[in-house]
N, C-alpha and C positions, 0 to 999 in steps of 0.2 A: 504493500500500500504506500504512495506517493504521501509527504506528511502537507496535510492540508491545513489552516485556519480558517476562522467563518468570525470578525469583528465587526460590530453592527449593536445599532440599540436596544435593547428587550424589549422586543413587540411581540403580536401575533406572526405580525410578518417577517421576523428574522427565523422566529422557528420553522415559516414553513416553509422557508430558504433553506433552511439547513434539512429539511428533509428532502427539500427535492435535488440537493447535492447530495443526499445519499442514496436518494434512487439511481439519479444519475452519472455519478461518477464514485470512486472508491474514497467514500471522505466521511472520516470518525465525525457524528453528530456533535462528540463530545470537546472538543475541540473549540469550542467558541466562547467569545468573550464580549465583555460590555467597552464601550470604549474606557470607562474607568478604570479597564482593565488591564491598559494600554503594559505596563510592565512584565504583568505576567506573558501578555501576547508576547513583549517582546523576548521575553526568555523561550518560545517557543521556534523563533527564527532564528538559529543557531545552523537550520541545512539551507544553504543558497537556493538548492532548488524548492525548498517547501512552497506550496502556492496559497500566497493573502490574500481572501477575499473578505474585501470592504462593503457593507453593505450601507449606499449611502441612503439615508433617513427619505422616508417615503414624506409625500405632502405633509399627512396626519400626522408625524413624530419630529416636525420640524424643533418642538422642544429638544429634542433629544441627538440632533446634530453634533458634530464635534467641533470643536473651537481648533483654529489652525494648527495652536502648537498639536494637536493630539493625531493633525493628522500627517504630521512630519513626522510623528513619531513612529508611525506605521510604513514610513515609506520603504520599501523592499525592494528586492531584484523581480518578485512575482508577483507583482499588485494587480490586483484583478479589486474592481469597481463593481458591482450590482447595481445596477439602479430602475426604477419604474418611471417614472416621470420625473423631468427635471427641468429647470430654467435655463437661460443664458450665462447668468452667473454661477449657476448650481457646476455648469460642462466646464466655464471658465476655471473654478475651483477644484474640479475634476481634473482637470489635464494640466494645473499648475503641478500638479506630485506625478508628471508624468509616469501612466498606469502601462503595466504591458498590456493589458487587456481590460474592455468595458462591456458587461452583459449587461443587455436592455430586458429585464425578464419576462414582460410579455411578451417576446419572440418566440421562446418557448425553448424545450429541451434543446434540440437539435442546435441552436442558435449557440446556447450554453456548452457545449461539448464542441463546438468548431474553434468560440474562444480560448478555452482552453487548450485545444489540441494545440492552435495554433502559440501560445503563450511556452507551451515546452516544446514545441521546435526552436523557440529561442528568438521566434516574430514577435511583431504587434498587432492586437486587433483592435484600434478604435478606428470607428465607423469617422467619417464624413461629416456623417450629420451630427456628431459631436463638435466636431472642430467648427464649423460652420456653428453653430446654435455658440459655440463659446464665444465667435469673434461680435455677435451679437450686446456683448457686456460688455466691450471692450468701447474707449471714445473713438471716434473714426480717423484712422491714421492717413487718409488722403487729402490732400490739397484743394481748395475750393475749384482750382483750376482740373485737378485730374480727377472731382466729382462731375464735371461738365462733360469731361472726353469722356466719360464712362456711362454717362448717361444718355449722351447721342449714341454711342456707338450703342449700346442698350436699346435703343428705337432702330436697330438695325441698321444703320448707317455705316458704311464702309468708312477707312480713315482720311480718305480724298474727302470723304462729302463732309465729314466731321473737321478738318481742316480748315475747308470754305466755311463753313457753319459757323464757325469762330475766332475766325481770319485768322490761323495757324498756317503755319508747314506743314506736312502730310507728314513727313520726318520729327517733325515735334508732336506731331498726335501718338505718331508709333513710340517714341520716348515716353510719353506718361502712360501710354498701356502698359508696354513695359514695365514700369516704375512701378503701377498698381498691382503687375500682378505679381513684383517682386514682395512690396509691400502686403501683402494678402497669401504670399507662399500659397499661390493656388497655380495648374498648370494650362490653364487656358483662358482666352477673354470670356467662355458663358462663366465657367467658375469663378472668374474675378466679381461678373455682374449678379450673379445666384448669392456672392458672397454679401453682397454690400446691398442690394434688395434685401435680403434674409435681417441683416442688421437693421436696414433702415436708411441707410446712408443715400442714396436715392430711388425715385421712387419705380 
């Protein structure tokens, strides 16, 4: 058996995480901890490969979240994140303790067993739409100028038209695409525009 933990608030719903990781996968129930319990957890990470899974606090036990230091204290080589629903800031806070892996639990089993597979071949599995929902919290790192080029080109406009449109160089348009989607670490202009729609940044 792979040594597993399961840290999360006393809920309903952390137990019935921990059961469906023991349907699921080969993981001692017994094993889990309150974040209060953060010490003991940590004397349990002694094997590099044990895998942490964090169960971040559902809507209803937002009482019961962890305060920053507690959740540096958790941070591991196998953090595995749980979560149901969460905000922009909830994913921003999530991916500041960079996770190797994030289950969305209503995906369901199968979803659960791909992260992890994929977490001890020594990958990462966060989704997209995490990263995207985090840049959401974030204040907007673009230029009033390369909010304009990204919103014509956004209305479909090739970078010639976007040029004329606001009396640039065609050469200076492709520069602040560029720019944006350096600024955005996204790898194409739909994802620069899906990224800064999603946020808000234009419309």
């Amino acid at each position: 058996m792979q040594q597993a933990i399961l840290i999360g608030p006393d809920t309903i719903n952390r137990a019935a995480v921990a059961a469906l990781l023991a349907r699921a996968y080969d993981f001692d129930p017994h094993r889990v901890f309150d974040f209060e319990q953060i010490p003991l957890a940590r004397a349990a990470l002694t094997d590099r490969d044990t895998l942490v899974f964090v169960l971040y606090p559902a809507e209803t036990d937002r009482h019961c979240r962890p305060e920053p230091g507690d959740s540096e204290a958790i941070e591991h080589h196998n953090l595995i994140f749980l979560v149901t629903s969460l905000s922009s800031h909830d994913a921003q806070k999530i991916l500041s303790h960079k996770p190797r892996g994030v289950v969305f639990l209503d995906e369901g089993v199968t979803h659960l067993h791909d992260v992890i597979y994929t977490v001890e071949e020594g990958r990462r599995a966060v989704s997209n739409s995490l990263a995207l929902s985090a840049w959401a919290a974030k204040e907007c790192p673009l230029t009033p100028r390369e909010r304009e080029v990204l919103t014509a080109a956004a209305a479909g406009s090739p970078p010639k038209e976007v040029a004329t449109a606001l009396g640039l160089a065609t050469g200076t348009v492709r520069n602040h695409l560029a720019a944006i989607q350096s600024k955005l670490r996204t790898r194409s202009l739909v994802d620069s525009i899906r990224v800064a729609q999603d946020a808000g940044w234009i419309t």
